[in-house]
BAFI-3210 file (N, C-alpha, C; in Angstrom, 3 decimals, decimal comma, padded with zeros to 6 digits):
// residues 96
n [1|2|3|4|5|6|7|8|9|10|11|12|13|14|15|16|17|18|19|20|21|22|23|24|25|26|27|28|29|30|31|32|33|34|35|36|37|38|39|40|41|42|43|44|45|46|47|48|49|50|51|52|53|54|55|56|57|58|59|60|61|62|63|64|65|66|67|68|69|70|71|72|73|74|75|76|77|78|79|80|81|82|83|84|85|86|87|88|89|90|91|92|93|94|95|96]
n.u [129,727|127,110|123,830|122,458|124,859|126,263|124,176|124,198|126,720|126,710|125,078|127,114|127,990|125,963|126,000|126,225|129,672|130,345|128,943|128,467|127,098|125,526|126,542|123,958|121,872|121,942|121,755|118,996|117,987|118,119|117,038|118,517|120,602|122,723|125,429|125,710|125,929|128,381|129,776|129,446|131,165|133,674|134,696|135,086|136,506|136,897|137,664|138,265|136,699|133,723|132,848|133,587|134,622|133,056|131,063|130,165|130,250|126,854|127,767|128,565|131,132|134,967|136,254|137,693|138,732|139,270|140,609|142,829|145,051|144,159|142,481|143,797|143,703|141,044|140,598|141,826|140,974|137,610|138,174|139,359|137,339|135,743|134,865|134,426|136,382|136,190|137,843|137,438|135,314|132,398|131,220|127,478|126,298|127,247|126,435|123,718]
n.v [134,355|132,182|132,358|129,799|128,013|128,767|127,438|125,264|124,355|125,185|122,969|120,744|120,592|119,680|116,607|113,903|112,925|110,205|109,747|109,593|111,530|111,303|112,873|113,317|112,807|114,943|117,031|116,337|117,044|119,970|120,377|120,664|119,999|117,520|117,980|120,358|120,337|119,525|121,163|123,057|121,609|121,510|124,144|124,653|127,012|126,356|123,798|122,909|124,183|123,201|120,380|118,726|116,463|114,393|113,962|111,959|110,090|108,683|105,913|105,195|105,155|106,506|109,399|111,393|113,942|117,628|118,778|120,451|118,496|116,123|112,449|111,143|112,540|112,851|110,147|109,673|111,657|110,657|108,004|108,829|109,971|107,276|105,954|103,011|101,615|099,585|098,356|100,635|102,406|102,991|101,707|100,938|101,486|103,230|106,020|108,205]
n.w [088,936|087,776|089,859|089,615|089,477|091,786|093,254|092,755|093,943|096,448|097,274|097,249|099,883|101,448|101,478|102,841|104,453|103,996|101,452|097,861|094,709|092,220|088,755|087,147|088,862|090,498|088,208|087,980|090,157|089,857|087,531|085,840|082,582|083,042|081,735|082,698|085,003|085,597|084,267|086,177|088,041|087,267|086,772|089,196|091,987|094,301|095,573|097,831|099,866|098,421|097,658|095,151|094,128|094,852|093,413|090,797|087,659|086,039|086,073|087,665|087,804|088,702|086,524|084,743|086,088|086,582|088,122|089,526|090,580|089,915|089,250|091,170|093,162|093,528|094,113|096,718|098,008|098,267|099,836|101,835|102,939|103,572|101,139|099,511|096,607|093,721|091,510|089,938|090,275|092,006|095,111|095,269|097,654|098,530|096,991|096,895]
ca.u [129,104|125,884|122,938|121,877|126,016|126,130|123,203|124,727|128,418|126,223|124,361|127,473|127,994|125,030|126,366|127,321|131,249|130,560|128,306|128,172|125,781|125,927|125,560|122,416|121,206|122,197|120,926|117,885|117,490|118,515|116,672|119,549|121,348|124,009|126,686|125,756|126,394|129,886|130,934|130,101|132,261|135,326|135,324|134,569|137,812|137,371|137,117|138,566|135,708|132,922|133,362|133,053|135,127|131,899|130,128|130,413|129,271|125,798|127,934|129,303|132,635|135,399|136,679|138,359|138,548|140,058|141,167|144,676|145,466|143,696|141,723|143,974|143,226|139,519|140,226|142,077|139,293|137,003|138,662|139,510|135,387|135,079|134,321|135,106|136,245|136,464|137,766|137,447|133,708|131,875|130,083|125,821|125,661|127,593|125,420|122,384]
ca.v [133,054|133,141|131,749|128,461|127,331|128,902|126,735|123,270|124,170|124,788|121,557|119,717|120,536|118,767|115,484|113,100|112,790|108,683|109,588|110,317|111,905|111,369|114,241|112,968|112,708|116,303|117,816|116,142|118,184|121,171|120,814|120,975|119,034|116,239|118,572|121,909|120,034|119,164|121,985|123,416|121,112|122,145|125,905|124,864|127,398|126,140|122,507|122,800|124,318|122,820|119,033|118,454|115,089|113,689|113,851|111,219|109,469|107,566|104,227|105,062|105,463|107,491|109,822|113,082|115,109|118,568|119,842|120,325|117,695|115,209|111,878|110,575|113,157|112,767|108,849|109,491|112,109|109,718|107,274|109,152|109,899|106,335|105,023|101,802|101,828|098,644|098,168|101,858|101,859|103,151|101,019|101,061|101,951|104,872|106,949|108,979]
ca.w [088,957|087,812|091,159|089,887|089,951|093,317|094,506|093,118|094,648|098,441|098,036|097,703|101,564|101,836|100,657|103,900|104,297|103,709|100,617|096,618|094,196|090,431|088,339|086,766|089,976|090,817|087,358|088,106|091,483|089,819|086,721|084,391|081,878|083,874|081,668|083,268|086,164|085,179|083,796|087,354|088,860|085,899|087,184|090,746|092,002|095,541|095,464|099,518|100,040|097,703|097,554|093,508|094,005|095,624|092,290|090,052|086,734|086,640|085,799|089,170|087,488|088,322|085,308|084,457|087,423|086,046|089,087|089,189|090,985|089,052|089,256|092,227|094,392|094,202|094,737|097,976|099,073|098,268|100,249|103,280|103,457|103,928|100,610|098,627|095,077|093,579|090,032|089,634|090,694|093,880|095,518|095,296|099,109|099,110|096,078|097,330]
c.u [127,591|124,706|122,317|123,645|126,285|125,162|123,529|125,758|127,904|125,568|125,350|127,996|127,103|125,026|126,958|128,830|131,019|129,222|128,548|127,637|126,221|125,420|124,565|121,689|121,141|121,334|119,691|117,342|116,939|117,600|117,142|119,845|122,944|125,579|126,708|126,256|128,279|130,614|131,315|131,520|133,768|135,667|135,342|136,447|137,672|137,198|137,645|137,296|134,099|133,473|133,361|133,608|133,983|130,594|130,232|129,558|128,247|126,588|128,411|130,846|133,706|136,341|136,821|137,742|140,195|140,760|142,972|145,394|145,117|142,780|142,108|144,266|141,797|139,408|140,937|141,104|138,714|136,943|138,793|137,987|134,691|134,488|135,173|135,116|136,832|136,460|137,547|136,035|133,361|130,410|128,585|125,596|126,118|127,548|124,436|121,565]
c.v [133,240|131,393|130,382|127,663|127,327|127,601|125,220|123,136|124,275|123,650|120,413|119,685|119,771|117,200|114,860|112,715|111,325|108,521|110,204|110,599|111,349|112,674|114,136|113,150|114,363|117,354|117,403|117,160|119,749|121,850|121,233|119,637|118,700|117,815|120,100|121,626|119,977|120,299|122,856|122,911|121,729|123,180|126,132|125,679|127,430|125,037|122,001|122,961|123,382|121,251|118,461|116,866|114,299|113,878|112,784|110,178|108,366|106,420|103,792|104,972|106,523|107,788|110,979|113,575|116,241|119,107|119,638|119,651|116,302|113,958|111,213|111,441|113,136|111,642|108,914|110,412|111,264|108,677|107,677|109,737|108,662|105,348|104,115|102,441|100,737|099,037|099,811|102,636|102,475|102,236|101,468|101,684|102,997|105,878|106,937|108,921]
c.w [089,015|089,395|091,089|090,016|090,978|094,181|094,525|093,822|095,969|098,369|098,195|099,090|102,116|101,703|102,009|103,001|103,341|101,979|099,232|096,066|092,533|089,594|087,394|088,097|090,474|089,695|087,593|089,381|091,253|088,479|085,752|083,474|082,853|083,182|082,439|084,650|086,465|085,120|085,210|088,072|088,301|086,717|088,342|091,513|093,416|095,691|096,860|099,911|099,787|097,270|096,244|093,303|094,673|094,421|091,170|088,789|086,799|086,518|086,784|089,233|087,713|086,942|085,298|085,371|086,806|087,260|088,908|089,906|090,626|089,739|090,800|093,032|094,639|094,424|096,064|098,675|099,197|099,665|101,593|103,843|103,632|102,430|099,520|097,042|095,166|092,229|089,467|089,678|092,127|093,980|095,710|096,477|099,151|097,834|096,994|095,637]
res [x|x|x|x|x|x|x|x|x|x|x|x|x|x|x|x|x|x|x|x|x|x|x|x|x|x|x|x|x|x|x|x|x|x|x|x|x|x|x|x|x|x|x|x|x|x|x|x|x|x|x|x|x|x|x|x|x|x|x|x|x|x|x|x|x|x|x|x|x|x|x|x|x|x|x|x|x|x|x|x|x|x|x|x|x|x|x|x|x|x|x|x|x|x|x|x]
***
């Protein structure tokens, strides 16, 4: 894994339980393109560890979550961190 994937998979530790990032918001940190961000999340092979379901599209939409458990396991994470999804949507207050 090459050291700038390493450094986006430790910042999502940094991410309050009750909060989400978008990965625009994240490539912007990082200085990448939103998909480099993504694709991290794709190969993320500890997602116990590394929270990648706490990343989500600028429209604030959730969508394709590869993990192998799929989209409704990152809406009950989600969910058990406290946050709303309406209509398939996260609410404005809980993005950073």
């Amino acid at each position: 894994m090459t050291e700038i994937k390493q450094q986006i998979l430790e910042h999502l530790l940094t991410i309050p339980k009750w909060k989400v990032m978008t990965y625009k918001t994240l490539a912007d940190e990082f200085g990448v393109h939103p998909r480099k961000i993504s694709m991290t999340m794709k190969y993320n092979l500890q997602p116990e560890v590394y929270p990648c379901y706490k990343v989500i599209a600028h429209s604030w939409k959730l969508w394709g979550y590869s993990w192998v458990h799929g989209i409704h396991w990152k809406v009950e994470r989600l969910k058990a961190d406290g946050i709303e999804i309406i209509d398939g949507k996260i609410e404005k207050k809980f993005i950073i």
